[in-house]
C-alpha positions as CSV (number, residue, x, y, z in Angstrom):
1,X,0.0,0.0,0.0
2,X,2.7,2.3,0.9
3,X,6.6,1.9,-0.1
4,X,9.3,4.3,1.0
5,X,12.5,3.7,-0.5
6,X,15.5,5.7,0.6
7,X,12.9,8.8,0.5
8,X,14.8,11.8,1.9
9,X,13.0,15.2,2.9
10,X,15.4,18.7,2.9
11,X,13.9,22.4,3.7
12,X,16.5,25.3,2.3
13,X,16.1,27.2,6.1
14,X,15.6,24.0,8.2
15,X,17.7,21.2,6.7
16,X,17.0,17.3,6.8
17,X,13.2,16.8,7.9
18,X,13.8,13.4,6.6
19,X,17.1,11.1,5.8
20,X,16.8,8.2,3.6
21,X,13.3,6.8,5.1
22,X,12.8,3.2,3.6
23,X,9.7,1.5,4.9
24,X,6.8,-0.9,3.4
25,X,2.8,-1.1,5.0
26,X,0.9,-3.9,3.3
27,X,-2.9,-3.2,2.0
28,X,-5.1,-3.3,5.2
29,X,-2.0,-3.0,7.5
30,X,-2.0,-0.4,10.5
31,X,1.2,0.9,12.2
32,X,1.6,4.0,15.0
33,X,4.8,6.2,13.7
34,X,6.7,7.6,17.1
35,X,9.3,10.2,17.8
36,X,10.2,13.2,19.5
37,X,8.9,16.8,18.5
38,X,10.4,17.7,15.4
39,X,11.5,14.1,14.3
40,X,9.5,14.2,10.9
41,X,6.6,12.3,11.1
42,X,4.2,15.7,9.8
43,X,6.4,15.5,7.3
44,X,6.9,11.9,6.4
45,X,2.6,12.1,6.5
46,X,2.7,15.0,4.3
47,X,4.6,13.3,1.2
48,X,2.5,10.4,1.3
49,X,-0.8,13.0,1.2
50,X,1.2,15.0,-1.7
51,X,1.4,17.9,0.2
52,X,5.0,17.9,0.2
53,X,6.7,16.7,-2.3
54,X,10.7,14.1,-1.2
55,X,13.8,16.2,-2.3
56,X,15.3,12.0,-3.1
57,X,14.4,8.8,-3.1
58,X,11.0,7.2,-4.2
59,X,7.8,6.6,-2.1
60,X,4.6,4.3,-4.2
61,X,1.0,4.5,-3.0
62,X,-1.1,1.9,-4.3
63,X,1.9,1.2,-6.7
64,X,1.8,4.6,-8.0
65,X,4.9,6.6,-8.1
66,X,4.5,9.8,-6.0
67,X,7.9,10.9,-7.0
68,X,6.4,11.0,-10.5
69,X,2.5,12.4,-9.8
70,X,1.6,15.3,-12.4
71,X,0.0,18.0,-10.6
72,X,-3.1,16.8,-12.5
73,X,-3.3,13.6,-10.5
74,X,-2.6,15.1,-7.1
75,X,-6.8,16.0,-6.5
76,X,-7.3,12.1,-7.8
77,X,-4.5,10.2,-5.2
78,X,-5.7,12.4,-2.5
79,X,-9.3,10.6,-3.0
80,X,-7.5,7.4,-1.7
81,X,-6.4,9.1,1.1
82,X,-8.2,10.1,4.4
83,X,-6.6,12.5,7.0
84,X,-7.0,13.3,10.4
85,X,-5.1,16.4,12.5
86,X,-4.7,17.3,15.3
87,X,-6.6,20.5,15.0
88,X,-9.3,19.2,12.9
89,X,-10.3,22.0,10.8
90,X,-13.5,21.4,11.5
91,X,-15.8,24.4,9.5
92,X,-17.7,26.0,12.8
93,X,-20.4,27.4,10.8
94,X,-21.4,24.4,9.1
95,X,-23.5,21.7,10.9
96,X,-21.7,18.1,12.1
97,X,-23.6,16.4,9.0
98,X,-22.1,19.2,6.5
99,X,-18.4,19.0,8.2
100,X,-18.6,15.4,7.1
101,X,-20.3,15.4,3.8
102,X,-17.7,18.0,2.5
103,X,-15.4,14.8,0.9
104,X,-18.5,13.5,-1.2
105,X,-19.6,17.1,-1.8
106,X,-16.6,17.6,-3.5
107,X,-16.1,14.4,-5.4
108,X,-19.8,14.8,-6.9
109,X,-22.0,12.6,-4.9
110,X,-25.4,12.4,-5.2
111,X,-27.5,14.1,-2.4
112,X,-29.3,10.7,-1.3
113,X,-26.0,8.9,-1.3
114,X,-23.9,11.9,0.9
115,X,-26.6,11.7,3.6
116,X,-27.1,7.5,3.7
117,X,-22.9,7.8,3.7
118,X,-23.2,10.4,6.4
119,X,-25.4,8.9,8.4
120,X,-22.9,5.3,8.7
121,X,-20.0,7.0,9.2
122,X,-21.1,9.5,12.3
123,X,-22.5,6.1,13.5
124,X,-19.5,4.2,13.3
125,X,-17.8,6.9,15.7
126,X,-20.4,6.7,18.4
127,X,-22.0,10.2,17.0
128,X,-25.6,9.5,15.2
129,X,-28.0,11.6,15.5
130,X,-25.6,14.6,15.7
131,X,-26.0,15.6,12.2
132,X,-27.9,18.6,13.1
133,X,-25.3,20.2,15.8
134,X,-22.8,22.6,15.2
135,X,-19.2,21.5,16.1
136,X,-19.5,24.5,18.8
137,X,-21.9,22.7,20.7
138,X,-19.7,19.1,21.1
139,X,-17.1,18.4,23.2
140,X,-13.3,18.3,22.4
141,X,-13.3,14.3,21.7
142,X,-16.6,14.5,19.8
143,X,-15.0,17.4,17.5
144,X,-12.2,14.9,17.0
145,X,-14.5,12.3,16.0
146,X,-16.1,14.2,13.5
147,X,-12.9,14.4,12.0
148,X,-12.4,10.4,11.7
149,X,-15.7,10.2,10.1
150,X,-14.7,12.8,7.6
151,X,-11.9,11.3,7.1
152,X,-13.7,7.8,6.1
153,X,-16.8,8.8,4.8
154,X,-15.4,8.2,1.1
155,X,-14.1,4.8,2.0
156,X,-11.1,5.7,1.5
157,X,-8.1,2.2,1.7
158,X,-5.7,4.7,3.7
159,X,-6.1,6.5,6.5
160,X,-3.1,9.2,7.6
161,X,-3.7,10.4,11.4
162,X,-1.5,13.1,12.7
163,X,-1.3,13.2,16.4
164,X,-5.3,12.5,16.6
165,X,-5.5,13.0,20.1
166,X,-2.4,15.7,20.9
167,X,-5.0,18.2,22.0
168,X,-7.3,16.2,24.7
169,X,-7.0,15.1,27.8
170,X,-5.8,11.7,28.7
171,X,-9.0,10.0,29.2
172,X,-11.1,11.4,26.4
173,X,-7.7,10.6,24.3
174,X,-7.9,7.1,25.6
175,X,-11.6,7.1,24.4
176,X,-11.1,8.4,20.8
177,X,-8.1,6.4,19.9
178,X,-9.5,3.3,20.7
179,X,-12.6,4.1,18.8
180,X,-10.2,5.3,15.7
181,X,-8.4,2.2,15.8
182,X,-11.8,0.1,16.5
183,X,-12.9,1.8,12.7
184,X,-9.2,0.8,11.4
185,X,-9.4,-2.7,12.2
186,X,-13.7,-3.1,11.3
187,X,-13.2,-1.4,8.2
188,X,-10.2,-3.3,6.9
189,X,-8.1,0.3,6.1
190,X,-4.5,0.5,6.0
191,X,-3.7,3.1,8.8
192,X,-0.4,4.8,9.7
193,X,-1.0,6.9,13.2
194,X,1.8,9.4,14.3
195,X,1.3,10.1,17.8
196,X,4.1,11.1,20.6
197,X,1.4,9.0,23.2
198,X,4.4,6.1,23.5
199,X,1.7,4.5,25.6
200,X,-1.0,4.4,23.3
201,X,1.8,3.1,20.7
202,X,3.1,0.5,22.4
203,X,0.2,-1.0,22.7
204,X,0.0,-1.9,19.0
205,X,2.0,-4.4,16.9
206,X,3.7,-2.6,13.9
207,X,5.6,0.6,15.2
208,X,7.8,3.0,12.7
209,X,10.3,5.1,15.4
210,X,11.8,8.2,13.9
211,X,15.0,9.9,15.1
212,X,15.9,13.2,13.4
213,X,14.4,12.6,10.4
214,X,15.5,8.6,10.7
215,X,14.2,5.7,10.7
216,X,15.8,3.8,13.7
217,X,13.2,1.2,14.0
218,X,10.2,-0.1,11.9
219,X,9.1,-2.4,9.1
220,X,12.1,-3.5,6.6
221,X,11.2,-2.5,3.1
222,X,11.4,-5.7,1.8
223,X,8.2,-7.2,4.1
């Protein structure tokens, strides 16, 4: 699903964000990617989500090429891809049901379609029946997990997560990373997680450790 081979990230004011980064997650595979502030793994996310773009090296994404992705294609990869931040940019004056919808909205759904689609995935975070709310009105986790269920309301087969739960406390963080990776595993996704939570982490399988822009520990290229 994902290949990194020898993909190396460099910023002209900041230097190396990321040094020859090989790494392979299988179709339907899920793995937490660790490391201290300023280690690269916004970055490493970001390539795969062709907002950045690797200085070296090549990274494939459902056997396509990044390294090679016209501009053209960038709004078409993306479409495989579902992202969740930190701060999830959730759109305050819209209601939960619109937040979520936006993804199909933009791909051309049909109406009946965006709200049946809607509907299942607010369900499958715990939130139905709060398409009529406005994000204002719901707590920190429940903001969050409007954010998972935009993130997978297109059915994407990858899901990019970028410390999901930086910004709550350490029982509603408990609550909504569970229910992420609950939604990971039912729906069969591939997942890469970056969290600095080595707690949360450790209590999965697969783990990618990054050490100034390095990989130091992870899954060999070659799996």
């Amino acid at each position: 699903m994902i290949r990194f081979d020898n993909v190396c990230k460099r910023y002209p004011q900041r230097g190396d964000a990321l040094q020859g980064v090989s790494f392979h997650l299988p179709a339907g595979a899920m793995a937490f990617l660790t490391g201290h502030s300023g280690a690269g793994k916004s970055t490493l996310l970001k390539l795969i989500a062709l907002i950045e773009r690797a200085t070296r090296g090549q990274l494939f994404l459902d056997g396509e090429n990044l390294s090679r992705t016209p501009k053209r294609r960038i709004p078409l990869v993306r479409r495989k891809v579902g992202m969740i931040f930190q701060n999830h940019h959730l759109l305050f004056d819209r209601t939960v049901a619109d937040n979520v919808a936006l993804p199909l909205v933009i791909a051309g759904y049909r109406h009946q379609e965006i709200t049946r689609r809607v509907r299942a995935a607010l369900a499958k975070v715990g939130l139905q029946g709060k398409e009529r709310a406005f994000p204002i009105t719901l707590s920190g986790g429940e903001q969050q997990r409007v954010g998972i269920a935009r993130a997978v309301v297109n059915k994407p087969p990858l899901l990019l997560a970028d410390e999901p739960t930086g910004n709550l406390d350490p029982k509603t963080s408990g609550g909504v990373f569970a229910a992420l990776v609950a939604l990971v595993r039912a729906e069969g996704l591939a997942a890469l997680i970056a969290t600095h939570n080595h707690e949360l982490a450790a209590q999965m399988d697969r783990a990618l450790v990054l050490h100034e822009g390095k990989l130091v520990e992870g899954l060999a290229a070659a799996e």
